[in-house]
N, C-alpha and C positions, 0 to 999 in steps of 0.2 A: 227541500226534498232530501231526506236521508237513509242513505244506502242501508238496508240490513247487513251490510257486511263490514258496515261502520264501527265502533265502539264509541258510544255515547254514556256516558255517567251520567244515571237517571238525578244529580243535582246539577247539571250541568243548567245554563239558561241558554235557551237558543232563542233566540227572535225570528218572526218571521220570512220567509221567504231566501232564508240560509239553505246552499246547497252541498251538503258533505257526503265527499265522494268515498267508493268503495276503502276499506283498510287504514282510512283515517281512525283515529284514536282523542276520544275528549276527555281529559279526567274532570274529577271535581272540582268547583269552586273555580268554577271558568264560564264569560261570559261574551258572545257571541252577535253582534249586530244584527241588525236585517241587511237582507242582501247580498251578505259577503259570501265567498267562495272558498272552500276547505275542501284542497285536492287530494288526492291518493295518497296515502304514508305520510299524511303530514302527524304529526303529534302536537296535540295542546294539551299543554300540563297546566297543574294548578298555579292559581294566580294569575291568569292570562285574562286579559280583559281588552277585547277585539272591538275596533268597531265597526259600524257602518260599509257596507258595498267595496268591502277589504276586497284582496285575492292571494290566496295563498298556495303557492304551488308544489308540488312530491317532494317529499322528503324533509321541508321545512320543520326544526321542532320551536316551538313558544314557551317562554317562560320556565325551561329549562333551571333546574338547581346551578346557583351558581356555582361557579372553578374557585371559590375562595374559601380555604380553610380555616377561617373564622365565621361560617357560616354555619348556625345551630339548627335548623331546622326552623326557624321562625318565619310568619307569614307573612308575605310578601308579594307585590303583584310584578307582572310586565304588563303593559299598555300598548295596544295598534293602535292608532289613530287611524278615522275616517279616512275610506279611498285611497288607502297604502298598500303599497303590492310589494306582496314578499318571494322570493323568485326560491329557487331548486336547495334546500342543503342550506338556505339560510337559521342558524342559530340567535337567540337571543335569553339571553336567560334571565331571572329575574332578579330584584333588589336582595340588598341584605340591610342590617341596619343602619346604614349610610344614610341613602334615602325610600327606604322602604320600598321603591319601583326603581324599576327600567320604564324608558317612555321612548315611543318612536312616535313621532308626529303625523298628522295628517299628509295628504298627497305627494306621501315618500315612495322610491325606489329602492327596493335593496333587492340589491341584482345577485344572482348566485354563490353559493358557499360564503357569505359575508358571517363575519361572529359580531355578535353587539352584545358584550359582556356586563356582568351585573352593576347598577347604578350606570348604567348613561341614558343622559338625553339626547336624544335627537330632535332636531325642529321639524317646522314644517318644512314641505316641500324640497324635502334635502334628496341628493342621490348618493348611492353607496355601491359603487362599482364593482366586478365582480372579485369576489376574494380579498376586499378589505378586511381589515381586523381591529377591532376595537378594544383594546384592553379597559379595565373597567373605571367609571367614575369618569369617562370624555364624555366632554359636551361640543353636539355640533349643533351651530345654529339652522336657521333657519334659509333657506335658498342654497346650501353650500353643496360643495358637487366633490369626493375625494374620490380621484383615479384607481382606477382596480389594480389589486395587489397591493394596496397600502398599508402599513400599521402604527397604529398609534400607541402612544405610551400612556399609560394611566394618567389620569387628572391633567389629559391635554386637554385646549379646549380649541374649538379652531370656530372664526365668527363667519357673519353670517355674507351670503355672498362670497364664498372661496370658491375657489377653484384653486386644489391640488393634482397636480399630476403622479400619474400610474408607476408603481414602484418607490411609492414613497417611503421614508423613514420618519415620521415628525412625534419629536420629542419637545418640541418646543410648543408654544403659543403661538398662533396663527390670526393675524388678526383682519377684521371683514376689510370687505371689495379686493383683497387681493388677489393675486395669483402667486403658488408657492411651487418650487421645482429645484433641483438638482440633490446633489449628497456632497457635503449635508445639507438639507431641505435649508431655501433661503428665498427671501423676496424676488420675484419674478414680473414684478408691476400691479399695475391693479386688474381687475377685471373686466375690463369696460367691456366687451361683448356682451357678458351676462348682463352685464349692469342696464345696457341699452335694451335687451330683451324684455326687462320688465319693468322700462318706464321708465328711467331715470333720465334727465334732460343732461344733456351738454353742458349748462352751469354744473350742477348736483357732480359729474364724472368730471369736472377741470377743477375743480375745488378739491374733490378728493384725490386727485393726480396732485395738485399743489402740494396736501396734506403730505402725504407721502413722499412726494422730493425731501421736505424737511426731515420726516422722520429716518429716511433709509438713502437719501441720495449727497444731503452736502454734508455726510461726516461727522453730524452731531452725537454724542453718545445719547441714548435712550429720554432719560433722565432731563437735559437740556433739547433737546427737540421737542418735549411734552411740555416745557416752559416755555418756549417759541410758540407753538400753538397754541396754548393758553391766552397771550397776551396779543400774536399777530395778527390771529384768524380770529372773525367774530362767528359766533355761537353760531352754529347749525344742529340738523340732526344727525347729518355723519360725521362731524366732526367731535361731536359730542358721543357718539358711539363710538370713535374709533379710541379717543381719550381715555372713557369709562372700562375700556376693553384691556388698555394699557395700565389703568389705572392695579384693577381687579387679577391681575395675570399674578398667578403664584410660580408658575413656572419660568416667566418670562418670557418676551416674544421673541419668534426668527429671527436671524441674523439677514442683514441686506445683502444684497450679490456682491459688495466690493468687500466684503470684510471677510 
């Protein structure tokens, strides 16, 4: 159902059963799920590519030109993924030649006034608290949850299963099941509430409690702790994620609470 008080760009694609509300605004070369919901004052610009039974609330813009000035006018998309809810004042803008898109995963939250700046991904199921800020080229995995009022530094990447707390500063590499908190942002354990939340067994969370005493609790530098786990622990799939995460980190990861 679409409001005559809409603006719709007759190339626009809409799918069926989309309801966009009065004063919203669509331009070109933007594409729209069935079911999803396009509230008052939102704007979707070009390169927006929405999906499925979304909800987008006042004021949100999409696929916004990005804040980088290297960026020529070249075309580029942003991504919603299915059944993500984008909240009041939420920004996202889209790719530049990095990775040609912005992606925000399915069955995400992004809670109010949040910026998710050009080239990041976001996974699934992640949450983005209110007034987070994302500088461009971070990647959050997939389950991670970063407390409102946070900001990230360019080409952080924080894994999947975090939990950071509100007011954060993280410049570093963050790496999954954990929990990250103080200034400057630093190991805070893992996350075993989440973790238990969605399945994880008591072996799965005491194995990766192990994993991380080595990495952050008896004093090893980085380096030698990921040589401990190699040889001590036998192969899993958190272990082997939490390795490949250490392995791949350009930034490098958090520092532990004792250091």
């Amino acid at each position: 159902m679409n409001q005559p008080l809409a603006y719709i760009h007759p190339q626009a694609k809409i799918a069926e059963n989309v309801v966009i509300e009065p004063f919203a605004m669509i331009h070109k070369n933007v594409e729209i799920g069935e079911g999803t919901w396009i509230g008052s004052h939102v704007t979707i610009m070009e390169g927006a590519r929405i999906g499925k039974n979304c909800k987008i609330f006042p004021g949100a813009v999409i696929s916004g030109v990005p804040q980088d000035l290297k960026f020529k006018g070249e075309e580029t998309t942003a991504v919603i993924g299915d059944n993500t809810v984008i909240r009041e004042y939420v920004t996202v803008s889209r790719g530049t030649t990095d990775k040609h898109t912005t992606i925000v995963g399915k069955n995400c939250l992004i809670m109010a006034y949040v910026h998710i700046a050009h080239d990041c991904v976001i996974g699934d199921n992640v949450i983005l608290v209110n007034a987070v800020q994302l500088a461009g080229h971070v990647q959050v995995e997939d389950y991670a949850i970063v407390g409102g009022a946070s900001v990230v530094h360019q080409f952080v990447r924080i894994g999947s299963h975090v939990i950071i707390a509100g007011g954060s500063l993280i410049g570093k590499d963050v790496p999954p099941f954990s929990k990250a908190a103080r200034d400057p942002l630093r190991y805070c354990g893992i996350n075993s509430i989440g973790l238990r939340r969605r399945g994880f067994t008591n072996d799965q969370i005491n194995s990766i409690q192990d994993i991380y005493r080595v990495l952050y609790i008896k004093g090893h530098n980085t380096s030698k702790a990921v040589e401990i786990l190699e040889i001590d622990f036998p192969p899993s799939k958190e272990r082997d994620e939490i390795l490949n995460f250490i392995r791949s980190s350009d930034r490098g990861i958090m520092k532990g609470s004792g250091v």
